[in-house]
C-alpha positions in Angstrom: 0.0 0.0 0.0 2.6 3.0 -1.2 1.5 6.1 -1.3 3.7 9.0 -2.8 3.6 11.9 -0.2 4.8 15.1 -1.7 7.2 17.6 0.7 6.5 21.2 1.7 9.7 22.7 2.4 11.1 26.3 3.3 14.0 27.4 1.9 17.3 27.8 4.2 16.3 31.6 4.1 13.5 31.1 5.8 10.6 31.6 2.9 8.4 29.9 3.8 6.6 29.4 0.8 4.8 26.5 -0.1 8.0 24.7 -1.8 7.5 21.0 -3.5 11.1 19.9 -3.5 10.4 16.1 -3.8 8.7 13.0 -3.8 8.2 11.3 -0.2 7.2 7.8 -0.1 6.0 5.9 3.0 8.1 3.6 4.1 5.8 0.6 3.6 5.7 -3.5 2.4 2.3 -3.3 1.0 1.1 -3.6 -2.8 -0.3 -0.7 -4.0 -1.5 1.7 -0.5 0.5 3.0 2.7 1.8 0.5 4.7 4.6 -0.2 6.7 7.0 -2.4 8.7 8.3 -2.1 12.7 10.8 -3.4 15.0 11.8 -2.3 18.4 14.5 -2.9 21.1 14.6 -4.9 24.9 16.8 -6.2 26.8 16.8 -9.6 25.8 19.7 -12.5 24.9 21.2 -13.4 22.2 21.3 -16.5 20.4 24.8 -17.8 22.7 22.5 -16.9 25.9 24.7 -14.7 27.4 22.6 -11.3 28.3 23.6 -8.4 26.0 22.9 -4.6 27.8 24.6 -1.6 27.6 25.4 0.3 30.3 25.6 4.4 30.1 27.1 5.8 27.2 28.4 2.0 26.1 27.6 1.1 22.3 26.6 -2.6 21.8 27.6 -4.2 18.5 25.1 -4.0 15.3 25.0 -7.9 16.3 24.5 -7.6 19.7 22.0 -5.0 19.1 20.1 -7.0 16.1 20.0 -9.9 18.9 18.7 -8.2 21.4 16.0 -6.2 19.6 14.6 -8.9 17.1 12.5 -10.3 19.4 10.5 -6.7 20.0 9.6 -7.0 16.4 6.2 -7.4 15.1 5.7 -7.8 11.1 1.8 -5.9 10.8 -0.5 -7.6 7.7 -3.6 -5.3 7.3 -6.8 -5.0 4.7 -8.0 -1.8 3.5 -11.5 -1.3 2.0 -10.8 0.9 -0.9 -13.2 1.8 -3.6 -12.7 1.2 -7.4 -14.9 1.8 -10.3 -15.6 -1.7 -9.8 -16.8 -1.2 -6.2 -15.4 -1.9 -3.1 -12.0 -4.0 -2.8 -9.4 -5.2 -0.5 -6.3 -4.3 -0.3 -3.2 -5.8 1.4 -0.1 -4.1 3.2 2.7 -5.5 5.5 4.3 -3.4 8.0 6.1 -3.6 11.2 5.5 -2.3 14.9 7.4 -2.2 18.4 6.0 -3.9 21.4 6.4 -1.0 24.1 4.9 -3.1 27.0 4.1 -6.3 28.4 0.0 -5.6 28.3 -0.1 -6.1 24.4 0.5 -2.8 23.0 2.5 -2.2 19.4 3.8 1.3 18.3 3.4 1.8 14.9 2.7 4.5 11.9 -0.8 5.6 11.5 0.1 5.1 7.7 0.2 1.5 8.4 -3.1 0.9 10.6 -5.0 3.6 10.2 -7.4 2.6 7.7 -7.3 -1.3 8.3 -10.3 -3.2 8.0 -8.4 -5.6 9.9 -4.9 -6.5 11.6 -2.8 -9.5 12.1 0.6 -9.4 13.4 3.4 -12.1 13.5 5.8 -12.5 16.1 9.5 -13.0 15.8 8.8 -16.5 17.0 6.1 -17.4 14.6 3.3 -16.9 16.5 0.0 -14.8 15.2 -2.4 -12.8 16.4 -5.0 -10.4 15.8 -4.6 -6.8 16.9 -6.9 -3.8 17.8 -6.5 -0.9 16.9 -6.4 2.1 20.1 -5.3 5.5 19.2 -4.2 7.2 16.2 -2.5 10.4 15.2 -2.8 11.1 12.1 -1.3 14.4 11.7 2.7 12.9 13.6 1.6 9.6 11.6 1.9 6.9 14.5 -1.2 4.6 16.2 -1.0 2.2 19.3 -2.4 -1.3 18.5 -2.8 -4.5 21.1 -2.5 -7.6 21.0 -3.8 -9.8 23.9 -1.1 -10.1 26.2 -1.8 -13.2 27.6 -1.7 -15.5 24.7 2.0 -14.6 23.9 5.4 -14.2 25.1 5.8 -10.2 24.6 9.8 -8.4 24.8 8.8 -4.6 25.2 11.0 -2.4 23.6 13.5 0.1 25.2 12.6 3.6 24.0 15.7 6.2 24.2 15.5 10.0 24.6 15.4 11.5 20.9 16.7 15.3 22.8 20.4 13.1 23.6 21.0 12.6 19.7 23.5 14.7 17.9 24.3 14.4 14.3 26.5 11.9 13.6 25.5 9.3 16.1 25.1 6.1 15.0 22.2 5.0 13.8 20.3 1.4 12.9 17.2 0.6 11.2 15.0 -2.5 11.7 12.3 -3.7 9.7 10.8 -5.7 6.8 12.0 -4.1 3.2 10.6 -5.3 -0.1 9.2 -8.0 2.5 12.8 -9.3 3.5 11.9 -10.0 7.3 14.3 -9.1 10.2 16.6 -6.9 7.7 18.9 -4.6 10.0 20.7 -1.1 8.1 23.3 1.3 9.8 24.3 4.4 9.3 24.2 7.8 11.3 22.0 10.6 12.7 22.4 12.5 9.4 20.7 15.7 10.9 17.7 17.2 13.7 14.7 18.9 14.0 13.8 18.1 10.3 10.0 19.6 9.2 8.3 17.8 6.7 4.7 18.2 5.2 2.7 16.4 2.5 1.5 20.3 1.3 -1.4 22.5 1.5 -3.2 22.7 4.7 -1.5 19.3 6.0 0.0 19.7 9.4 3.9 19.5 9.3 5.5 16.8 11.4 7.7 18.5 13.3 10.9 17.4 15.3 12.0 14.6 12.3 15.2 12.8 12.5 17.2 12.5 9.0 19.8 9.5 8.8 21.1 7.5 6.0 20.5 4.4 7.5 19.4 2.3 4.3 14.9 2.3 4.5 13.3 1.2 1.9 9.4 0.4 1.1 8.4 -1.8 4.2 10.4 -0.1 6.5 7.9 2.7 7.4 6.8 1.9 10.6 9.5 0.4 12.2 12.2 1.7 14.8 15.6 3.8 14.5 17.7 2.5 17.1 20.6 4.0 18.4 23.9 2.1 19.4 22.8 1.4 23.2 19.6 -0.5 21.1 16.9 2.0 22.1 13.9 3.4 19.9 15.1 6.8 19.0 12.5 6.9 16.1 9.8 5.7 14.0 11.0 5.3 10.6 8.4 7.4 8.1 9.7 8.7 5.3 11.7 7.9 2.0 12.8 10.9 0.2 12.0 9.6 -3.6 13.2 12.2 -5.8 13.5 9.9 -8.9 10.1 8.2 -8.3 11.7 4.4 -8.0 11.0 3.9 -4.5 14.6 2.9 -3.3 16.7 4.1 -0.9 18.7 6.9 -1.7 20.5 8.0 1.4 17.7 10.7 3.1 14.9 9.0 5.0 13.4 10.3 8.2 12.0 9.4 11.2 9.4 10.5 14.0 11.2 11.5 17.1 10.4 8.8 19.9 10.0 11.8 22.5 7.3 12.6 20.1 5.4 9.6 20.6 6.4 9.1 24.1 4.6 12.7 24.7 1.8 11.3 23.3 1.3 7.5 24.7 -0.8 7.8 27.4 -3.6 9.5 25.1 -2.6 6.6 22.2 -3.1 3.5 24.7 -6.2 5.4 25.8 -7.9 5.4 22.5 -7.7 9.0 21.7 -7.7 10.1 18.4 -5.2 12.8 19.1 -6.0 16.6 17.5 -3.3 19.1 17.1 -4.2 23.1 17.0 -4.4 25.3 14.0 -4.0 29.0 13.8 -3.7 28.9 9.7 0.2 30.7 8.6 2.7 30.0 6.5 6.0 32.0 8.3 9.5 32.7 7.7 11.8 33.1 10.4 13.2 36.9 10.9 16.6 37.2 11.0 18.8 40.7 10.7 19.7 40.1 6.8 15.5 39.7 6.4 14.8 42.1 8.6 17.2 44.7 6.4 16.1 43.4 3.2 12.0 44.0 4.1 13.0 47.2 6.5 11.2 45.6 9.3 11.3 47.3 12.8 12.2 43.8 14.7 15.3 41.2 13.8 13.7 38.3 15.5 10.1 36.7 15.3 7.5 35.2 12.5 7.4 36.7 9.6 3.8 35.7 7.9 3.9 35.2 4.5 0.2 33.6 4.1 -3.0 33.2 5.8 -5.3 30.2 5.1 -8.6 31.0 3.9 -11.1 30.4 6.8 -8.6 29.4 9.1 -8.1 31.3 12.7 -5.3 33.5 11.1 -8.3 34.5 8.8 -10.6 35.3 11.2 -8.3 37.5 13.2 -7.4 39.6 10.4 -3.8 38.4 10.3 -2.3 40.4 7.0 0.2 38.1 5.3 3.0 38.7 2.5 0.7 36.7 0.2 -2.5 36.8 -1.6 -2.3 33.5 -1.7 0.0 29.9 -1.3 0.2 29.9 -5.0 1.7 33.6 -5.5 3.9 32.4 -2.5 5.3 29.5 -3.9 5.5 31.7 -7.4 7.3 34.2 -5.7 11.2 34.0 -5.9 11.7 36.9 -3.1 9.4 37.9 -0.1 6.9 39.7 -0.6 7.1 42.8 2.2 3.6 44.2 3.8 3.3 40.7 6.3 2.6 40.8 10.0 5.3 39.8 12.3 4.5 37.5 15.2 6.7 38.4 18.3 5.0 36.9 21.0 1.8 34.7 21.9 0.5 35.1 25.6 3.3 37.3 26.8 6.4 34.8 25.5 8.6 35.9 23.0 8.4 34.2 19.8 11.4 34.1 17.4 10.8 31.0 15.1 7.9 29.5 13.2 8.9 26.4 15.4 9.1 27.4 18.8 5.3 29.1 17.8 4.3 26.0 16.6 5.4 24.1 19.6 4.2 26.5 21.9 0.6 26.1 20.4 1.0 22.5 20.2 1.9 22.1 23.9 -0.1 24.6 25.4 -3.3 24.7 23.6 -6.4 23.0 22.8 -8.3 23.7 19.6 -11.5 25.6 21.0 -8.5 27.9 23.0 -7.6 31.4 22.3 -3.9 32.7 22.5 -3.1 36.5 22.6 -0.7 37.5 19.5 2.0 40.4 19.6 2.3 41.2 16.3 4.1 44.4 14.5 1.9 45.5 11.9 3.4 48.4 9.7 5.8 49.5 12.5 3.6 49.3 15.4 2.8 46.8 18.5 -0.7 45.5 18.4 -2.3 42.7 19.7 -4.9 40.3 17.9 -6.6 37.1 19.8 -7.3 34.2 17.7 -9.4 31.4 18.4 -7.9 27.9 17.4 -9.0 25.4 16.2 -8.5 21.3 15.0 -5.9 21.2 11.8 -7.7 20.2 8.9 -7.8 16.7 7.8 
């Protein structure tokens, strides 16, 4: 089940302009949708016996590492109900996911589950089961699934903290490529803080990891481990500039702090909503400041407004007519409101205002805006609300 996903960029300027620099593919196994394949980490044995864990700041070998995570590693078979001129018809997709506990529950990409008329998982062991689908977000692209604990032998994962990584760390994927079970990669933390988006109104995932760690289609899903053999991300993404679906040296992954932050509302059943406010942004720095005369160096420089969208209805002014004269647009556009602060707290990137909104907020909630309009301080309130689906 591959779907081409298409990236929204901005440039290293800060333009943020709607920018399609490439074809994305989910990382999935499955024949014709989006689909993909998971793995995870424990502290387990290896084949000799002999207990393999690393202490603090020890690296295990890829072999001692493969050992010990394999058995966390789920391989994810769902159907999707998808119409055709023909009707309705089902469609297959493999994929992977990372036992986290011992009560049955299976980190995964919402990519992979989402949509699944049903779901059947396979053990490293052999053993099947069928598995339930709990909480989904759709919008940082992972779900929770369970399986019934009791009826199998479970190895939970051990999930790492994704703020410790620093480019050039090693890096090692797990999963199920081209439906080659149990495949390990390695490479390195290849950069941080990545933003990706699949265009238009769709929410960015935020906080990506990059790494050249060989993925390829049936991948997506599964974990980035790093050298002590902890979860340090979900892999995602395939950057597929030539449209053949094969690795190329840039995939990326979803931070695990990003789903840790989120597990209790996943395991829960939540269908986790993120908070809109409806801007495209540039971040202001003294050359852009210069270059538009602005009256601040620092802040969010708003280079469009969504129709409709909270922005909208709080008369934000942007750069931009429109995400189409944006993305036309080989300069920026001057005229745009600048975002300084929201409740009080200074603002000086488009990401530390996203994160603020996304942390602190509720769609439904209202945050206070500083913004410098034409020179001067004002202050507009905007009502958020759920990001578009």
């Amino acid at each position: 089940m591959k779907l081409l996903k298409y990236l929204t960029a901005f440039t290293a300027g800060g333009i943020a302009v709607a920018l399609i620099v490439g074809a994305v593919l989910a990382i999935d196994g499955s024949s014709g949708d989006d689909n993909s394949d998971t793995v995870a980490v424990a502290t387990a044995s290896p084949g000799d016996g002999t207990e393999v864990a690393a202490t603090d700041g020890e690296c295990l070998s890829a072999a001692d590492i493969y050992e010990t995570v394999r058995p966390s590693v789920v391989e994810i078979s769902v159907s999707v109900s998808q119409s055709t001129p023909f009707g309705q018809q089902q469609t297959q997709g493999t994929g992977s996911g990372v036992i986290i506990d011992d009560e049955g529950h299976i980190l995964t990409n919402n990519h992979v589950v989402g949509d699944a008329t049903s779901i059947q998982i396979l053990f490293d062991d052999g053993d099947t089961a069928s598995a339930t689908l709990l909480g989904t977000d759709p919008e940082n692209d992972l779900a929770v699934i369970q399986v019934d604990p009791t009826e199998h032998d479970l190895v939970p994962a051990d999930l790492g903290d994704s703020d410790d990584l620093r480019v050039g760390d090693v890096a090692l994927a797990l999963g199920t490529p081209f439906n080659l079970g149990g495949t390990l990669t390695q490479g390195i933390v290849s950069a941080l803080d990545r933003t990706y988006s699949g265009g238009g109104t769709t929410r960015p995932i935020r906080h990506m990891i990059q790494t050249d760690a060989a993925v390829n289609p049936g991948n997506s899903g599964g974990p980035l481990l790093n050298c002590q053999g902890e979860v340090i991300g979900i892999n995602t993404l395939l950057e597929n500039p030539t449209g053949d679906s094969v690795n190329v040296g840039v995939a990326f992954a979803v931070s695990i702090n990003t789903a840790t932050n989120e597990l209790d509302s996943l395991i829960g059943s939540e269908t986790i909503t993120h908070t809109w406010l409806g801007i495209g942004g540039a971040d202001i720095t003294p050359a852009l400041a210069d270059d538009l005369d602005l009256s601040v160096d620092e802040g969010v420089y708003i280079t469009v407004v969504s129709p409709d969208s909270p922005a909208d209805a709080a008369s934000l002014v942007p750069a931009f007519a429109s995400e189409q004269a944006a993305a036309a647009s080989a300069d920026l556009a001057p005229g745009g409101d600048v975002i300084i602060a929201a409740d009080g707290q200074d603002m000086t990137s488009i990401d530390e205002l996203a994160t603020y909104l996304d942390t602190n907020k509720d769609p439904g909630d209202t945050v206070e805006l500083t913004v410098v309009r034409d020179g001067e301080e004002v202050t507009v309130e905007a009502t958020l609300a759920d990001w578009p689906s």
